[in-house]
N, C-alpha and C positions, 0 to 999 in steps of 0.2 A: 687177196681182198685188201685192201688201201681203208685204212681205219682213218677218219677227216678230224682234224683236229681241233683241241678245245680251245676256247680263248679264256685267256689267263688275266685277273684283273688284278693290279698290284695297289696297293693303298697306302699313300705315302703319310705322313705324320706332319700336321699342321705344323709352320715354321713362322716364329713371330720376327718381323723385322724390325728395329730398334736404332729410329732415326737419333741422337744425341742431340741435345740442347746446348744454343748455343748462350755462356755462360761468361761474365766477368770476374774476376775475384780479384778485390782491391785488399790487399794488405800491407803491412808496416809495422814500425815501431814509432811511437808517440810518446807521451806524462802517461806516467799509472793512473788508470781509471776514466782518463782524459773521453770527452763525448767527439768522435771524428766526423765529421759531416762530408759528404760529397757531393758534386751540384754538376752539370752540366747544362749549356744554355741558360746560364742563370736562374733555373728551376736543378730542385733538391731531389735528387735519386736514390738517398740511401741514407744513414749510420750506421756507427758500432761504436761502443764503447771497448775501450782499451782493459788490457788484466791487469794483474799486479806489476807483471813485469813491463807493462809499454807495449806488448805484441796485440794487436787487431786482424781480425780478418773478414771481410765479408762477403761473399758472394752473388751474386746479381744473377738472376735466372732470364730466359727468353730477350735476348739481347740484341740488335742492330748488330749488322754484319758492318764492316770498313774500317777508315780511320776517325778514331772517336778522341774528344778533348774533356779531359777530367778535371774538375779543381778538387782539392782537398782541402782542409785546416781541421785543428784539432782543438777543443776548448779545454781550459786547466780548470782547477779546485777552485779558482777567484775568479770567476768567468773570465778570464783572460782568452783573447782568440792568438794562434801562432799564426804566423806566414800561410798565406795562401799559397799551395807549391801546385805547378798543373804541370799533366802528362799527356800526352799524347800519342797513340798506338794506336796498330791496326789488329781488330777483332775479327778471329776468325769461322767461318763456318761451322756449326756441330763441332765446336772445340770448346776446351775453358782457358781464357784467356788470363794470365796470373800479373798483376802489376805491384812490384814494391816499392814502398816511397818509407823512406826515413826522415820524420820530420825535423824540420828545425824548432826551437824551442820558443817558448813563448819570454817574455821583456819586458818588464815592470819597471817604472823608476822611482823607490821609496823616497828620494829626496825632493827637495822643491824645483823645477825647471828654472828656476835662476839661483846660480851657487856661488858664493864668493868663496873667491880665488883660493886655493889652499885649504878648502873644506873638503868635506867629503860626498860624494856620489854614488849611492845607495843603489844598485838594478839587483833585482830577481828574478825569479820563474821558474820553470818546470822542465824539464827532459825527460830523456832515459834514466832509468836510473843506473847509479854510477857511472853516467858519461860524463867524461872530459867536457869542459865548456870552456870555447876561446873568446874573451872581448875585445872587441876594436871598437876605439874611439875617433870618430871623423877618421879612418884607414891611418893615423899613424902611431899609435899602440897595442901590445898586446899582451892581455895578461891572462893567464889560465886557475880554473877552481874544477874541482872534481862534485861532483851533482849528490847527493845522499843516495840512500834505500827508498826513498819516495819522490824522487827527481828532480826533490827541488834544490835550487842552488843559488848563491847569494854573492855580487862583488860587494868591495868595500875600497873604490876606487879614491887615490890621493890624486885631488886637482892640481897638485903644485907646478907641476910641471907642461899644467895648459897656460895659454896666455887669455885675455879678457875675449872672448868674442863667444862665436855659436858654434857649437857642437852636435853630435849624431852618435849616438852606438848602437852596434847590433852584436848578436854572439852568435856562434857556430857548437854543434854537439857532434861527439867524435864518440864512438865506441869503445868500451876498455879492452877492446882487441885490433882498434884502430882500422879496421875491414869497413868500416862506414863510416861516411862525415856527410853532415845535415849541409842544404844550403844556409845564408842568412837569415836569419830573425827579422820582423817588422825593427823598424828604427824607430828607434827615441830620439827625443832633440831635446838639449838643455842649453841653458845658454852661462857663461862663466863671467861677471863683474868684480869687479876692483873690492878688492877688500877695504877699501876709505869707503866703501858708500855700501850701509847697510839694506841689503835684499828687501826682508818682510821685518814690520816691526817688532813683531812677536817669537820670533825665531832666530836664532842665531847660530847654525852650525857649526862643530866645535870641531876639531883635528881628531885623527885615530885614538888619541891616548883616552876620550872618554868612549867608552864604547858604550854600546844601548841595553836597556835593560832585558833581559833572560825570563822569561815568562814558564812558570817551569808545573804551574794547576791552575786548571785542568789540561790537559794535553789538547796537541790538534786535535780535530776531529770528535771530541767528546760529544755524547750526546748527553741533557742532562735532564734529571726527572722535573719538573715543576717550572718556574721562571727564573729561579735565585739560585746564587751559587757564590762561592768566595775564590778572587780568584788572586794568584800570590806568585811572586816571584823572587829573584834575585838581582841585584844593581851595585853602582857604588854607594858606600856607604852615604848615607847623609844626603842621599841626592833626590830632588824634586822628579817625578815619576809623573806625564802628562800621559794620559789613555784617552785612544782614540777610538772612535765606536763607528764601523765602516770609514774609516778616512776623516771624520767628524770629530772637535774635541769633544770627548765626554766630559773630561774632569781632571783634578791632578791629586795628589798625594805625596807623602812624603815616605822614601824607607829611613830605617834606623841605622841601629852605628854599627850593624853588620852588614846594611845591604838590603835586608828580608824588607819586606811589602806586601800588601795586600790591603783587598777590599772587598764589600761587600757588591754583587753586580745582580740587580735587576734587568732579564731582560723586558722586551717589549714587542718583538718580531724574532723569528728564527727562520734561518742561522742568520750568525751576526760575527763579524769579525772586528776583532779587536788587539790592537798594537799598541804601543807603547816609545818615551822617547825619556832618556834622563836628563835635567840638566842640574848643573851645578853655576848660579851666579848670573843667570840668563844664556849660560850658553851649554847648550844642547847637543846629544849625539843624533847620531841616524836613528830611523825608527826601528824597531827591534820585527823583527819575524813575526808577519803573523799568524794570529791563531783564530781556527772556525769552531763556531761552537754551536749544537743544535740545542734547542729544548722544546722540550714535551711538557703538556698541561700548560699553553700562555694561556692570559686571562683575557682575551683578545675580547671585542665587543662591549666590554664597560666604558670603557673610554677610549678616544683617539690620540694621543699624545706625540706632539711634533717636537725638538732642539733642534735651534740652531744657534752654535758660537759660531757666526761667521767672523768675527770682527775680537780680538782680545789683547791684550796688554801686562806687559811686566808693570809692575806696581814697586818705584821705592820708599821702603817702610822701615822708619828705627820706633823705637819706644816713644809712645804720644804721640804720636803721627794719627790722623784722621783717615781713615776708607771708608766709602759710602756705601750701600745698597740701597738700589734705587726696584721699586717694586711696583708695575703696575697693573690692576685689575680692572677687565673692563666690565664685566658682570659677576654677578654669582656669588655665593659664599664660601668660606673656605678658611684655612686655617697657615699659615708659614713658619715653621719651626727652624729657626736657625742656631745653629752649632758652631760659635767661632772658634771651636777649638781650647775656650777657658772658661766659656758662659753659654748657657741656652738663652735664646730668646723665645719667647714666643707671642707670635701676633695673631689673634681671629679678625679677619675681613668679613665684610657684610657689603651687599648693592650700595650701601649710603656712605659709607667711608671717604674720605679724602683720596684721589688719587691723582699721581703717582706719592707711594710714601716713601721717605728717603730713610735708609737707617746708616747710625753711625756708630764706629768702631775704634777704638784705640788701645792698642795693647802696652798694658805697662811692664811687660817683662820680655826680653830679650828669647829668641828659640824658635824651635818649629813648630806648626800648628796644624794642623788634619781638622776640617771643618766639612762641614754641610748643610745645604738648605733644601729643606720639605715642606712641600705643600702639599699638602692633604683636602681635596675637595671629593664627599661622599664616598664612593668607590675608589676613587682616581688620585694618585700617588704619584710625586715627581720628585725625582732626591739627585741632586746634586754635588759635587765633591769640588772641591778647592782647597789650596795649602797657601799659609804665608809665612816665609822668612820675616821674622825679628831681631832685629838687632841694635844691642846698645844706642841712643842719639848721642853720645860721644864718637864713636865711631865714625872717622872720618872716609871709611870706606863705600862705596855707593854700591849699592845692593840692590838686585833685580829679584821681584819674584812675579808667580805669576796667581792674577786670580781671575779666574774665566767666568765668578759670576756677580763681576763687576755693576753688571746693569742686568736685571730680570725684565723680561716685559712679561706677563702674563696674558694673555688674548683667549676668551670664550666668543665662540660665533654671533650669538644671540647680546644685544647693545644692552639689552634691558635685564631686571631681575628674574630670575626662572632657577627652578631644579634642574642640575643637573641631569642631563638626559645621558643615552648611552652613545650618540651620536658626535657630546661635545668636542669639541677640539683647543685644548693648552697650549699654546705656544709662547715657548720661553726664549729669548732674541738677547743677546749679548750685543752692544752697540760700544 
């Protein structure tokens, strides 16, 4: 008997297929902390911000298959942008596509774009940290500095050896293992004049031997509780000490017969950066390194308050010599306390006042003087800092100093008399 056979049914185990995505990952090294942007088609596909050490990496999910053009650039600590560097590569199917790009650094020019001859030529910026930096100037120099722990790095280039015309520098970053070197940096352009014919009137570039003053409280990067804070350094002795507040003069001072300096510094906005330049006699170093400063608790919304020194002046002064302040109010009331440094003044303005009111100054004793002018309207506080060298009118030597608040203009929006609102807007104009 033939037994018929059973059917046998096998049951296989569900099996998931796992198509890959297809992925780009842009990385590099950049500036610590630096923000990396990348764009294609002139529309923005991506960031990443850098680490401590300059390494980035980011990823791009669901991606165009072919050959694809990337640009890159990386932002510094001073919104400074680097070199645009672009790549080009083909992206492949269900793969991760990996692209490294080592950036070039970004190029700042602390000095003025017109430098007489034999001054000095101030560039900075940011890289890797501890990379090698090479400068070229117009392709026929080349000088090398090695970057800090935070990437920044600073020439202190001697002109003597350009002649009068226009110039270009860019710099290159090289790894401390020498395994990578960046393309070019964006270029700077200055231009070099004849040391017979003075640049700006207010400035005078001095040779390496004065070097710029050392900002040493608070440190980069501080953040600080409130609006105020003291802020101090180191210099040559005896020397005139101008602080700049974003690129702007704020004001000057004097340090002592060590060097030391310091002052008292309201801000008004955060962050705020602020450098520094010494001079001795009118003639000045490069501007010193600078420094970012955050604060917490500003008193923002009471008032709006604008400076501008665009325009300022060395002033020669011996003993009995006359300097003016010229002060004008277009409305409002308010009070100007000035501090020559051996006397207070003080004046209350009112809507009815004479204006412009001129005040006059003459110091009968020879030396250096640390002064300020405050104007105090309701809420609304403006203090100003200026120094003046004295010296003997015997003295046949001619003496430059500087005082940046030569000429106040005062300006409230409103023509007529009124309270200060929180709206108002100060503006002080050195002419």
């Amino acid at each position: 008997m033939t037994i018929p056979a059973i059917a046998q049914t096998k049951k296989f185990n569900d099996v998931e297929l796992t198509i890959p995505d297809t992925t780009l990952t842009l990385q590099g090294y950049a500036a610590p902390n630096a923000i990396i942007t990348f764009s294609e088609n002139s529309s923005v596909i991506g960031t990443v911000s850098a680490n401590n050490n300059g390494f980035y990496s980011k990823t791009l999910p669901a991606q165009q298959t072919g050959i694809r053009t990337i640009n890159q650039y990386f932002t510094d600590k001073e919104a400074t942008k680097s070199q645009t560097i672009t790549s080009s590569f083909s992206v492949a199917s269900q793969q991760n596509t990996v692209v490294s790009t080592y950036h070039a650094p970004t190029i700042t020019l602390r000095s003025d774009n017109q430098i007489q001859q034999g001054s000095i030529v101030q560039l900075s910026g940011y890289t890797v940290p501890n990379a090698a930096v090479s400068l070229q100037v117009s392709s026929q120099v080349s000088v090398s500095v090695v970057a800090d722990a935070k990437g920044f790095y600073e020439f202190f280039y001697n002109s003597e050896i350009l002649r009068v015309g226009d110039y270009f520098a860019t710099v290159t970053s090289t790894t401390t293992d020498a395994t990578q070197k960046s393309e070019q940096s964006t270029s700077i352009n200055f231009r070099i004049v004849s040391s017979a014919v003075p640049t700006r009137p207010d400035i005078v570039v001095s040779p390496a031997r004065l070097p710029p003053p050392i900002p040493q409280n608070p440190i980069d990067e501080s953040t600080i509780e409130g609006n105020t804070t003291t802020i101090s350094g180191e210099s040559v002795p005896n020397a005139q000490i101008n602080i700049y507040e974003n690129g702007v003069l704020y004001g000057s001072i004097f340090a002592d017969d060590t060097g030391s300096w310091s002052f008292t510094y309201t801000a008004r906005f955060s962050p705020v950066t602020l450098s520094f330049e010494a001079c001795i006699d009118g003639r000045c170093s490069v501007l010193s390194k600078t420094i970012k400063l955050f604060f917490n608790g500003l008193n923002t919304g009471v008032c709006s308050v604008v400076f501008e020194l665009e325009r300022y002046r060395y002033w020669g002064v011996s003993t009995g010599d006359q300097i003016n302040l010229n002060v004008f109010l277009s409305s409002g009331d308010g009070v100007l306390y000035v501090d020559w440094g051996d006397d207070l003044v003080e004046e209350r303005f009112n809507h009815d006042a004479d204006r412009p009111r001129p005040y006059n100054k003459d110091y009968q004793k020879f030396g250096d003087y640390n002064g300020t002018a405050r104007f105090v309207q309701g809420d609304c506080e403006i203090t100003r800092y200026f120094s003046v060298r004295v010296r003997d009118n015997n003295t046949s030597d001619v003496v430059w100093i500087l005082l940046p608040i030569a000429l106040f203009c005062l300006y409230i929006a409103n023509r007529y008399y009124r309270s200060p609102k929180e709206d108002d807007t100060i503006v002080l104009k050195d002419k």
